[in-house]
DSSP file (Angstrom, degrees, kcal/mol; ACC not computed):
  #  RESIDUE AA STRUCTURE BP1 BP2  ACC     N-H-->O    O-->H-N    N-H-->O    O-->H-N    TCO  KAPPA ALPHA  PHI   PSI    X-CA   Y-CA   Z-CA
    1    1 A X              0   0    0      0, 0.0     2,-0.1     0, 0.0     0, 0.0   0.000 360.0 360.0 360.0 148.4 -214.2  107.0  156.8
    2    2 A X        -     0   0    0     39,-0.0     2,-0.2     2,-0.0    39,-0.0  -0.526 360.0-171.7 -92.6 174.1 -210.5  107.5  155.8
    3    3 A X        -     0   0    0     -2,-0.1     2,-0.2     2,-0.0     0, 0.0  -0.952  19.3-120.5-122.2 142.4 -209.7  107.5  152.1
    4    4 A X        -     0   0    0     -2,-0.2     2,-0.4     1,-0.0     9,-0.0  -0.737  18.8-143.8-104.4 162.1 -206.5  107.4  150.6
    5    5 A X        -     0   0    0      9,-0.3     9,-1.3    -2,-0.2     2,-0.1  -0.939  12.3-151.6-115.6 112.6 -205.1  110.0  148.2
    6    6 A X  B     -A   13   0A   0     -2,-0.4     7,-0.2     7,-0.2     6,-0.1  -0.380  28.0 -88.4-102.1 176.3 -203.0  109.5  145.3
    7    7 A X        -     0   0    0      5,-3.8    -1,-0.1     1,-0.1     4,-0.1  -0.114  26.2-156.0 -50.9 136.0 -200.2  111.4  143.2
    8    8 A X  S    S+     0   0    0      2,-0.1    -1,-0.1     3,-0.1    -2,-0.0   0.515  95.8  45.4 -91.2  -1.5 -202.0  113.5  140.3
    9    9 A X  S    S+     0   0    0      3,-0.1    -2,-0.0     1,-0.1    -1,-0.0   0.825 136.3   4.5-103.0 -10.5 -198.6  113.2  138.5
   10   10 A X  S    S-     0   0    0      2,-0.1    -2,-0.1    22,-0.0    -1,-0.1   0.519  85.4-119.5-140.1   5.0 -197.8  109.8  138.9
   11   11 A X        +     0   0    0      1,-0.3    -3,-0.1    -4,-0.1     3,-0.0   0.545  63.8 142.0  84.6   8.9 -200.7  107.9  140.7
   12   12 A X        -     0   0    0     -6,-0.1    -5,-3.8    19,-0.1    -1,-0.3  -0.414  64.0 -89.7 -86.3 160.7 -198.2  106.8  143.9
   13   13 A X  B     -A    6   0A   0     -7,-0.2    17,-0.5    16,-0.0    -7,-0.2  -0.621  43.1-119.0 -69.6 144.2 -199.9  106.9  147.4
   14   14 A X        -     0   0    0     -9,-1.3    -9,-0.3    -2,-0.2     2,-0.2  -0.549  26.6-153.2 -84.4 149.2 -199.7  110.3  149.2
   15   15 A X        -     0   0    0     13,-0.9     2,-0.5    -2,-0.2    13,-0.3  -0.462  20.9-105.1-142.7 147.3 -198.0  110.4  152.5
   16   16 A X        -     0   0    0     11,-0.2     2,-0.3    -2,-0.2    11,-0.3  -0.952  37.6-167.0-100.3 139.5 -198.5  112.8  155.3
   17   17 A X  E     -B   26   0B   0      9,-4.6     9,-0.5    -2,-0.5     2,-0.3  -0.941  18.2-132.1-143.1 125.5 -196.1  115.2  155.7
   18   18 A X  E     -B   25   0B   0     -2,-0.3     2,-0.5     7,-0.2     7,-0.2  -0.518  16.5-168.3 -57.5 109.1 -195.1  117.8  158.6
   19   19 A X  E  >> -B   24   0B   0      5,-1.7     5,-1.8    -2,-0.3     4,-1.3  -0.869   8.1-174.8 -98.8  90.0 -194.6  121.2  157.4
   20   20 A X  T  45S+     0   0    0     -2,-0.5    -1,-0.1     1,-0.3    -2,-0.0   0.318  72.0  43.3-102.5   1.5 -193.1  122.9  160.3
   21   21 A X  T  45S+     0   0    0      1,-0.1    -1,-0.3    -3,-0.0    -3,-0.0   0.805 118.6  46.4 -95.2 -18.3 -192.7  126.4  159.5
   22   22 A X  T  45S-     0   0    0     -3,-0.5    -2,-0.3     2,-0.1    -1,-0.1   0.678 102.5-140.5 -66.9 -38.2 -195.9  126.4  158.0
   23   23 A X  T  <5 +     0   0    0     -4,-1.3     2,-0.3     1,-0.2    -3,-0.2   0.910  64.4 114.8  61.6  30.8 -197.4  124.4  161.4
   24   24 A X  E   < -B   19   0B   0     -5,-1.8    -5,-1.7    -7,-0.0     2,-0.4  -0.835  69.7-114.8-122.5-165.1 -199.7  122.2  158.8
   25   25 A X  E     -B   18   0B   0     -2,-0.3    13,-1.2    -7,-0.2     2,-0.3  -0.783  32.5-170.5-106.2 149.7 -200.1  118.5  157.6
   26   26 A X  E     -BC  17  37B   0     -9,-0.5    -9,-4.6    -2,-0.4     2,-0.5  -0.934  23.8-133.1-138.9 132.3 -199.3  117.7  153.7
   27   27 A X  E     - C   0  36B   0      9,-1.7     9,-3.1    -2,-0.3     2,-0.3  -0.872  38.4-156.6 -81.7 135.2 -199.9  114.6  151.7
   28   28 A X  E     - C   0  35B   0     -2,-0.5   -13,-0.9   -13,-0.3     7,-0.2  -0.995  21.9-128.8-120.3 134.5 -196.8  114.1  150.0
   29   29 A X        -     0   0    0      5,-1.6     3,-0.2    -2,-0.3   -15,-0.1  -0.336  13.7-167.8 -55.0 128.1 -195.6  112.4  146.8
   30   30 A X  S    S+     0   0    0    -17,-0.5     2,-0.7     1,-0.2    -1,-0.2   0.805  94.6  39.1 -90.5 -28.6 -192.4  109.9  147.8
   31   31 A X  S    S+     0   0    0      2,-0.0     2,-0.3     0, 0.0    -1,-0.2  -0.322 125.1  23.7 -92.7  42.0 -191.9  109.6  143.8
   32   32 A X  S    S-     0   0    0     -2,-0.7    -3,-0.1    -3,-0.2   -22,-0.0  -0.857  90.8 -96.5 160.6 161.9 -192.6  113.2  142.4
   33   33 A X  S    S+     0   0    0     -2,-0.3    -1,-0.1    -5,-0.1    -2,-0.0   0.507  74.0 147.3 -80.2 -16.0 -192.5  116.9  144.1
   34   34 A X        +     0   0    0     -6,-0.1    -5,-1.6    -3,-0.1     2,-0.2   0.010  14.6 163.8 -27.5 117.8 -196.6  116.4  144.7
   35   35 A X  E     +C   28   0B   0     -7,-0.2    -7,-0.2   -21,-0.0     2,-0.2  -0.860   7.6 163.1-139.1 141.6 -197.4  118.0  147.5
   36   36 A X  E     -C   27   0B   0     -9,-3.1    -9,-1.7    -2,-0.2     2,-0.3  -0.854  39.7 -91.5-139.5 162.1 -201.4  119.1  148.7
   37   37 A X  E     -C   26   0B   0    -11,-0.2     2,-0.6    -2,-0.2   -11,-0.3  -0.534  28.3-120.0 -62.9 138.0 -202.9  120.2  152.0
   38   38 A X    >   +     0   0    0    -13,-1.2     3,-0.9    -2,-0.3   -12,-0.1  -0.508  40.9 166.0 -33.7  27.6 -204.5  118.0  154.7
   39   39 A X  T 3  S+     0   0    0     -2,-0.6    -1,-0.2     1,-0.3     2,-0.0   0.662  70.4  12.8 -62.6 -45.8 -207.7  119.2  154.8
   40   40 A X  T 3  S+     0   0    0      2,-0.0    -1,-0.3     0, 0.0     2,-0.2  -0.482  93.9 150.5-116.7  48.9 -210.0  116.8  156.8
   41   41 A X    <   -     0   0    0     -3,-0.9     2,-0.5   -39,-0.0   -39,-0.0  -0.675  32.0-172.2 -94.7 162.0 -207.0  114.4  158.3
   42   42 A X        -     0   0    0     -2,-0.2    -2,-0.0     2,-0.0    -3,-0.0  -0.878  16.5-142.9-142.8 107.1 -207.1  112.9  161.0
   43   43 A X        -     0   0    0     -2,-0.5     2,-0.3     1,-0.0     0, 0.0  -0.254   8.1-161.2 -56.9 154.3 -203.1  110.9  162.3
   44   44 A X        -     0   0    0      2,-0.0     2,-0.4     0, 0.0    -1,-0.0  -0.925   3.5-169.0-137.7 147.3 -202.8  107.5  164.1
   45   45 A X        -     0   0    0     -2,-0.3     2,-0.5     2,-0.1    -2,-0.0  -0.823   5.6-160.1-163.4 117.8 -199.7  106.8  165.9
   46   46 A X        -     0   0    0     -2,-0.4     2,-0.5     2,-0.0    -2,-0.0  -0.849   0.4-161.2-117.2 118.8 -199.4  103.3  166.9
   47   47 A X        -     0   0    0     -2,-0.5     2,-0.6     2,-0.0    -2,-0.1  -0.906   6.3-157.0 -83.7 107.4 -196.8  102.7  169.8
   48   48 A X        +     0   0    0     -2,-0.5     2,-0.3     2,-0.0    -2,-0.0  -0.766  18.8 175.6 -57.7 104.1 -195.6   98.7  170.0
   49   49 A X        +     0   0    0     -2,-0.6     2,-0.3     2,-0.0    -2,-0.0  -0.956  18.5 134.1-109.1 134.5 -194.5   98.3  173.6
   50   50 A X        -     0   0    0     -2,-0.3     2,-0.1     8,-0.0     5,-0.1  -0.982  54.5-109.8-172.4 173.0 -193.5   94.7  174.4
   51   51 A X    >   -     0   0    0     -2,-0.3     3,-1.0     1,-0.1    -2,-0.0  -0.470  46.9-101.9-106.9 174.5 -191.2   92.3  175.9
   52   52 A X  G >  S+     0   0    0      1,-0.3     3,-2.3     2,-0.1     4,-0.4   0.967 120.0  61.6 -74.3 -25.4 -188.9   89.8  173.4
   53   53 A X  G 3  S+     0   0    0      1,-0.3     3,-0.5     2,-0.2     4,-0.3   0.871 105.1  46.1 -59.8 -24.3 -191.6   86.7  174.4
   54   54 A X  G <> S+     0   0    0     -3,-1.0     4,-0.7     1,-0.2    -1,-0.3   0.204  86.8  86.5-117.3  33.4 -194.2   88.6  173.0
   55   55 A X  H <> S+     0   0    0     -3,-2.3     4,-1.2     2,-0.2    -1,-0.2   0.607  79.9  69.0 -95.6  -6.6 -192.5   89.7  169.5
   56   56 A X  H  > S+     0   0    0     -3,-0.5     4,-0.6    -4,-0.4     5,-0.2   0.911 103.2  47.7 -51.6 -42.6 -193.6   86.4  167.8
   57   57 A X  H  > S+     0   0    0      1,-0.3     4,-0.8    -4,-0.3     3,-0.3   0.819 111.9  41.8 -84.9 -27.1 -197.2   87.9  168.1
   58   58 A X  H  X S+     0   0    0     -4,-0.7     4,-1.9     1,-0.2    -1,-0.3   0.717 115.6  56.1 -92.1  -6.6 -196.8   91.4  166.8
   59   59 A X  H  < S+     0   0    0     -4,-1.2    -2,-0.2     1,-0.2    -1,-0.2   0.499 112.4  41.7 -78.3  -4.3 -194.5   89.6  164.0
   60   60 A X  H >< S+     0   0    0     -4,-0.6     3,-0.6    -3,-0.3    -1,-0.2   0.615 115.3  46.9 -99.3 -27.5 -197.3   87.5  163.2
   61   61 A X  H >< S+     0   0    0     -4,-0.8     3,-5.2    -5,-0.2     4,-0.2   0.973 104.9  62.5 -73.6 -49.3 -200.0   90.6  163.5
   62   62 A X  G >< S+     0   0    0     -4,-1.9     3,-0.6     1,-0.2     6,-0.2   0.647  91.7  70.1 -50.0 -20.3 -197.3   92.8  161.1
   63   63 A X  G <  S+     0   0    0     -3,-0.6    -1,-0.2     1,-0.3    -2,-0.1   0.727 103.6  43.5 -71.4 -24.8 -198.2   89.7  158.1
   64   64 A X  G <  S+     0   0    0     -3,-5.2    -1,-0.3    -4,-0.2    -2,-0.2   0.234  83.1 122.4-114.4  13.5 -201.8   91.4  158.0
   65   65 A X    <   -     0   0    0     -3,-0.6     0, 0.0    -4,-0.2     0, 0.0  -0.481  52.3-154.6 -70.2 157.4 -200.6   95.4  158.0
   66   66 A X  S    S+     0   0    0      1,-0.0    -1,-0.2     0, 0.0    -4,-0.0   0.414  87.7  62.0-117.1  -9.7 -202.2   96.6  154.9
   67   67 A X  S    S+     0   0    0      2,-0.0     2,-0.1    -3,-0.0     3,-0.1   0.506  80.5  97.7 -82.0 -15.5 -199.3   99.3  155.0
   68   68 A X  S    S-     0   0    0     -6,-0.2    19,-0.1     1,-0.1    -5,-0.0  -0.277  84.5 -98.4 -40.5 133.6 -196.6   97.1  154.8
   69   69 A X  E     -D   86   0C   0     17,-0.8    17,-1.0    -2,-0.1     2,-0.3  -0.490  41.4-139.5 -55.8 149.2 -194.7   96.2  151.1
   70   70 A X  E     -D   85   0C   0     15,-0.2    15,-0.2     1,-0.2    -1,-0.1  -0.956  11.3-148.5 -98.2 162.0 -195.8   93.2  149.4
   71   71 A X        +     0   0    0     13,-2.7    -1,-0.2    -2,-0.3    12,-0.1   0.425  36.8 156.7 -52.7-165.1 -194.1   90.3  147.5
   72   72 A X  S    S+     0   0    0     10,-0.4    -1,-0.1     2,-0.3    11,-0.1  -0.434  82.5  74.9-179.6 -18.0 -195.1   88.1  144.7
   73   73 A X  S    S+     0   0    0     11,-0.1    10,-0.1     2,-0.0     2,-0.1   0.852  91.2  50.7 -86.9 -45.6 -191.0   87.7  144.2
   74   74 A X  S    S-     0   0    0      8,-0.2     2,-0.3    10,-0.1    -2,-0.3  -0.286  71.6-147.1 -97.7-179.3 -190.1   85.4  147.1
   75   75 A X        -     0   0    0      7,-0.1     7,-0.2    -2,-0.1     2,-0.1  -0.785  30.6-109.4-139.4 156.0 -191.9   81.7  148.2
   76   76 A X        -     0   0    0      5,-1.1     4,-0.0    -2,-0.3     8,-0.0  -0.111  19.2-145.1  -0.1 127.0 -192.2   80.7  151.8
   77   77 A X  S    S+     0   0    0     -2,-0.1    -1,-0.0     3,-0.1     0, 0.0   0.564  99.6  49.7 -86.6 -15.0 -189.8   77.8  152.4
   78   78 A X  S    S+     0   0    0      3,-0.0    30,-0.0     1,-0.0     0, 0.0   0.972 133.1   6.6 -72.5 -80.7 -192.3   76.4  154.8
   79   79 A X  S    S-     0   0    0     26,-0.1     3,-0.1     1,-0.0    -2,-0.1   0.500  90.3-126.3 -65.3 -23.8 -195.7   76.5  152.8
   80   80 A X        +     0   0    0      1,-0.4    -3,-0.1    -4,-0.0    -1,-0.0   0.523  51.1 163.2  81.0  20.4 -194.2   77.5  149.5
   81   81 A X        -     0   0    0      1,-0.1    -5,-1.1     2,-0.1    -1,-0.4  -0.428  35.2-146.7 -58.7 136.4 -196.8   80.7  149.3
   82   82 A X  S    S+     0   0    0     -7,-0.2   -10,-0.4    -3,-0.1     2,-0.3   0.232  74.7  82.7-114.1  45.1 -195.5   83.2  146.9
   83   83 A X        +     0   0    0    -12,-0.1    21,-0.5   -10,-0.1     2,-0.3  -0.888  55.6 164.1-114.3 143.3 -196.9   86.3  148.8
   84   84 A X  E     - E   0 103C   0     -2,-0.3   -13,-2.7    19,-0.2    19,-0.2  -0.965  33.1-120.9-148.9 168.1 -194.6   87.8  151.9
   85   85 A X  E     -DE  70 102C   0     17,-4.2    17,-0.8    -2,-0.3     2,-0.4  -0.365  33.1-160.6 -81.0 163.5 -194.4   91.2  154.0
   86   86 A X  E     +DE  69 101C   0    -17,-1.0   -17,-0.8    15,-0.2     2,-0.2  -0.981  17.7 152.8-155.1 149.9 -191.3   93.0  153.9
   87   87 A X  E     - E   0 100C   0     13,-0.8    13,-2.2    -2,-0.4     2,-0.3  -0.821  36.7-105.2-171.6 148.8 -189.6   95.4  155.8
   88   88 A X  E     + E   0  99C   0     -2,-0.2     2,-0.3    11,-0.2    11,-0.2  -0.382  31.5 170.4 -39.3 113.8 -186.5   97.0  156.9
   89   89 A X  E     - E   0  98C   0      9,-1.8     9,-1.4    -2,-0.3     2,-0.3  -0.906  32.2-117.8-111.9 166.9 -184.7   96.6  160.6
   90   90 A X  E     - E   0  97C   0     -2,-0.3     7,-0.2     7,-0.2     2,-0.1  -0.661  37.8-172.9 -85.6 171.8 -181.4   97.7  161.6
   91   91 A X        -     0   0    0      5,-1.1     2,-0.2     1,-0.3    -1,-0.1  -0.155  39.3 -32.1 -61.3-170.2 -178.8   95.2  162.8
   92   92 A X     >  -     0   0    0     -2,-0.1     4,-1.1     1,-0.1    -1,-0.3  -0.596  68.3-115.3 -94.0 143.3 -175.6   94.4  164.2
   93   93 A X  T  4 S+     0   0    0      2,-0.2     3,-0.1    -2,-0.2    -1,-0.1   0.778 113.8  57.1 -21.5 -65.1 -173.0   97.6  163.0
   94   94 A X  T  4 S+     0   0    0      1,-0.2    -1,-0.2     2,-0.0     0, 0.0   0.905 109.7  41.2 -54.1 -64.4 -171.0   95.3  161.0
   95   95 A X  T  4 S-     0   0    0      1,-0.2     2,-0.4    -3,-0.1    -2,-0.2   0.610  87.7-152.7 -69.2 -25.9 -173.8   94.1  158.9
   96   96 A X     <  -     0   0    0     -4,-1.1    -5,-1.1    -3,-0.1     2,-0.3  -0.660  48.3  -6.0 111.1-154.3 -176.0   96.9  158.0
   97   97 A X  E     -E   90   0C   0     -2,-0.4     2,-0.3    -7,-0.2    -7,-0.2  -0.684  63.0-151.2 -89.8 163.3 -179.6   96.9  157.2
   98   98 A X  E     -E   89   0C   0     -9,-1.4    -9,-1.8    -2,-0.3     2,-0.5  -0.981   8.4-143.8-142.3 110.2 -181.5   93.7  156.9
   99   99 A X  E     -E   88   0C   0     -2,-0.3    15,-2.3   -11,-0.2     2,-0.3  -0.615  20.6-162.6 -61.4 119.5 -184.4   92.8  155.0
  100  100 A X  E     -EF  87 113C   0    -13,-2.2   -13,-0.8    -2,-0.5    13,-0.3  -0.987   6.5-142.3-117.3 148.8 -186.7   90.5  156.7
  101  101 A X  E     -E   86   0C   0     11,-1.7    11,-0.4    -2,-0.3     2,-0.3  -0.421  11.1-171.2 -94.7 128.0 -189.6   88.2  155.1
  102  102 A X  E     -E   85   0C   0    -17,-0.8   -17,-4.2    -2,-0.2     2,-0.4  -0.926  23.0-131.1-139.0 138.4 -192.9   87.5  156.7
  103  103 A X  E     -E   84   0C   0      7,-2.3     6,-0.6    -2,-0.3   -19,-0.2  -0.733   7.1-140.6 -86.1 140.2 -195.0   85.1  155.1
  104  104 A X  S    S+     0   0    0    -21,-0.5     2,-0.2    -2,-0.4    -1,-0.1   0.551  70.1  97.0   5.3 -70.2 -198.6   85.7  154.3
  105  105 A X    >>  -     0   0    0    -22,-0.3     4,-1.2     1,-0.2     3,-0.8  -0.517  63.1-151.3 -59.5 130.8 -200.2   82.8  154.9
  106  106 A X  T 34 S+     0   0    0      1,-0.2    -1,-0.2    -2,-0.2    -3,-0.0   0.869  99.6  51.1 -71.5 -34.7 -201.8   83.0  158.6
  107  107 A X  T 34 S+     0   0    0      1,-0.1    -1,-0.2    -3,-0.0    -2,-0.1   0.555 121.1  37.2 -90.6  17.9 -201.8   79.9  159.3
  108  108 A X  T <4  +     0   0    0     -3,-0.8    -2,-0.2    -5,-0.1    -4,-0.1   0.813  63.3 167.9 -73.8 -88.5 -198.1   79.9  158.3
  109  109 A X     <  +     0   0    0     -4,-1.2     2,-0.2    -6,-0.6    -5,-0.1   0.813  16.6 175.0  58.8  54.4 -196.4   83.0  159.2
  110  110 A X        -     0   0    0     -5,-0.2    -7,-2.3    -7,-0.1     2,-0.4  -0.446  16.3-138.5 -29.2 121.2 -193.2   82.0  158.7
  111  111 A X        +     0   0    0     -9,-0.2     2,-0.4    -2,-0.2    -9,-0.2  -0.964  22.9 160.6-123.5 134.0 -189.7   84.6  159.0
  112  112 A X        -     0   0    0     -2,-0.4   -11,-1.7   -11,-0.4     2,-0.2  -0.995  27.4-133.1-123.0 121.6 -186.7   85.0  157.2
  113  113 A X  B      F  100   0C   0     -2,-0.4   -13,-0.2   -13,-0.3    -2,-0.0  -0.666 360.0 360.0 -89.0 149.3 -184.2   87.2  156.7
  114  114 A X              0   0    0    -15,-2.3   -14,-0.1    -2,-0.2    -1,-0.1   0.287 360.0 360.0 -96.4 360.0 -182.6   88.3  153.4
């Protein structure tokens, strides 16, 4: 069974991190210098291949990642939930990065960009 491992200087979630001269695994602190060995870890590395017809469905699956930020901040303009997903994409050059919204609710699942 996995467990996760938090900071001991600030309580934030510990990260895996590659230490490549070293050739081991680290949890790492993103807030704080924290860093501890891997002992018992075990990586997942999940590859998304799909065509654009089927990105509705992994943007609806992405609503239930448990690794994903939440909200409490934004509401749903459809259902008026105040819980959403969040994450980064890139964009068009000109424009930058883009925040985009998934709502919660499943039997919403609603998207927006910010």
């Amino acid at each position: 069974m996995s467990v996760m491992k938090f900071c001991r200087g600030c309580n934030n979630v510990l990260y895996p991190k590659e230490d490549r001269e070293q050739r081991i695994l680290l949890f790492a602190c993103r807030n704080c210098d924290h860093q501890e060995v891997a002992d018992d870890c075990i990586a997942y590395r999940m590859e998304i291949n799909h065509s654009v017809g089927e990105c509705s469905q992994v943007l609806q699956d992405v609503a239930a990642d448990p690794a994903l930020p939440r909200t409490r901040n934004v509401r749903c303009a459809n259902c008026n939930r105040p819980e959403a997903v969040f994450f980064q994409a890139p964009s068009k050059a000109e424009v930058g990065m883009a925040l985009f919204f998934i709502c919660c609710n499943p039997n919403c699942g609603h998207r927006w960009r910010d």
